[in-house]
C-alpha positions in Angstrom: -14.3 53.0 -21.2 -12.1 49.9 -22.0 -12.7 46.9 -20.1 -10.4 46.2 -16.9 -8.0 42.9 -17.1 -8.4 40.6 -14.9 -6.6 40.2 -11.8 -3.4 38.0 -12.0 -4.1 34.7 -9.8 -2.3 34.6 -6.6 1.2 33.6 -6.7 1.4 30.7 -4.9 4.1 29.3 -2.6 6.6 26.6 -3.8 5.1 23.2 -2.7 7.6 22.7 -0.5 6.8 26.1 1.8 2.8 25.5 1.2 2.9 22.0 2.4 5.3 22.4 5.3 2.6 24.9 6.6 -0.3 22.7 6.2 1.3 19.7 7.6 2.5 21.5 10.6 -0.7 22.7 10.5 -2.7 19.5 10.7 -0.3 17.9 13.3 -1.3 20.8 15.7 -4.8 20.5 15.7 -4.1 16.7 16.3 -4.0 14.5 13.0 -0.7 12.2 13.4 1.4 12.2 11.0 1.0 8.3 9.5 -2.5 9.5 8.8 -1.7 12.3 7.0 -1.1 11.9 2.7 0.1 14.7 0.5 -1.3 14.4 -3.7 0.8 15.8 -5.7 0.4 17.0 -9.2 3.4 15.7 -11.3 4.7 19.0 -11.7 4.5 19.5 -8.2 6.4 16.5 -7.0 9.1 17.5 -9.3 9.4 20.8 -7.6 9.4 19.3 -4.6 12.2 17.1 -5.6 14.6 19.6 -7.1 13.7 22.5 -4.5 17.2 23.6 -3.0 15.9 25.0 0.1 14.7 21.9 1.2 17.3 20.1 3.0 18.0 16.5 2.4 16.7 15.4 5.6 13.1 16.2 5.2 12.5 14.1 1.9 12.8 10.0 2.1 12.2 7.4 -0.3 12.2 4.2 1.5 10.1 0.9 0.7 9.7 2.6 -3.0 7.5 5.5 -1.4 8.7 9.3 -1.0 7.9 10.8 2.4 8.2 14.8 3.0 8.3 15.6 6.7 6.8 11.8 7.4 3.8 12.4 5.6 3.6 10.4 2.2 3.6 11.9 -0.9 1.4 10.1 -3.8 1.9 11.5 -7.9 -0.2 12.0 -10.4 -3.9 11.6 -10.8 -5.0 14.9 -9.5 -5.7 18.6 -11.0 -4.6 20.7 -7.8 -2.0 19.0 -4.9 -3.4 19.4 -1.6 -3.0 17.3 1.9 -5.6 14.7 3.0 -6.0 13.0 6.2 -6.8 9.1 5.9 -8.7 6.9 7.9 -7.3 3.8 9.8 -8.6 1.4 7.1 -7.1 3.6 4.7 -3.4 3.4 6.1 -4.1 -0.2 6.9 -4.8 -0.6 3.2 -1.6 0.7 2.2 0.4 -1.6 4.4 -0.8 -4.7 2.4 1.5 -5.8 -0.7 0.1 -4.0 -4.2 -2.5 -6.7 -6.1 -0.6 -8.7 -9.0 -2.3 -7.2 -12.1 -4.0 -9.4 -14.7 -1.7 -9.9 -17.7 -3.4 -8.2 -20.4 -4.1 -10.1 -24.2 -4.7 -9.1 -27.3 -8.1 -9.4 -28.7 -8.9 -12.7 -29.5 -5.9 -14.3 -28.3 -6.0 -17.5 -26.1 -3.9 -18.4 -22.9 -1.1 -20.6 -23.2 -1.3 -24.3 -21.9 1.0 -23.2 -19.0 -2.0 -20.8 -17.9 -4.4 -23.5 -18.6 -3.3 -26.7 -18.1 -4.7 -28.0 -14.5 -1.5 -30.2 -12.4 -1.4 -33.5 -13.5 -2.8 -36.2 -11.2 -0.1 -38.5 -9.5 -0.2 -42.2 -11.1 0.0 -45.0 -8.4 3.1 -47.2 -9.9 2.4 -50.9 -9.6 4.3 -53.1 -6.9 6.5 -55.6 -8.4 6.0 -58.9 -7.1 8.3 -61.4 -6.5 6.0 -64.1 -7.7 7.5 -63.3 -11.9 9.9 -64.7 -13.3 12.3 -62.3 -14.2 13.6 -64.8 -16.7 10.5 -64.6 -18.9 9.8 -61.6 -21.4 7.5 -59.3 -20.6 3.8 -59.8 -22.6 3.2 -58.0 -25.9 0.8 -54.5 -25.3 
């Protein structure tokens, strides 16, 4: 007797559909919305983005961050998309400007004397007094 295939894997919803559920979802048994973060896969932002049965209202990009239904969306660095809630240090975080990143160098390469250089002191400039004669020339150095 031949072996069987195995089953097909469920089809799944468009992201759009699956994440609209689990939002609504999570906002009825109580999580608020601001606490609430969608991970996309790459591919599944992009179907997100170019869904046509998503009207235009319900996607935002403002302050360079994409929001879907309120919640925020974040890209990449994931395997499977799914919908997290975060905790109040977590959204706090996010509120704070991103850290200015190191500039990277080349291996064995040395900062320039712009990076280096420490400010330069002020130098007190000497008082003229009136006493000289401004007649007479100065001394030799």
């Amino acid at each position: 007797m031949p072996a069987r295939p195995p089953p097909p894997p469920p089809k799944l919803l468009p992201p759009g559909q699956r994440f609209r559920s689990e939002s609504e979802k999570a906002t009825a048994d109580g999580a608020v919305i601001s606490a609430l973060m969608l991970k996309l896969t790459l591919s599944d932002a992009a179907k997100l983005r170019r869904d046509p049965s998503i009207e235009t209202e319900a996607i935002s990009f403002t302050d360079g961050q994409m929001r879907y239904l309120g919640v925020r969306v974040v890209e990449g660095d994931i395997t499977t998309s799914k919908l997290l809630t975060r905790s109040a240090e977590e959204i706090a975080a996010d509120d704070l400007p991103p850290p200015i990143p190191e500039k990277a160098m080349a291996k064995g390469q040395k900062k320039s004397n712009k990076e280096v250089r420490k400010p330069k002191a002020e130098k007190v400039k000497p008082v003229a007094t009136a006493e000289k004669d401004f007649l007479t020339p100065p001394g030799k150095k």
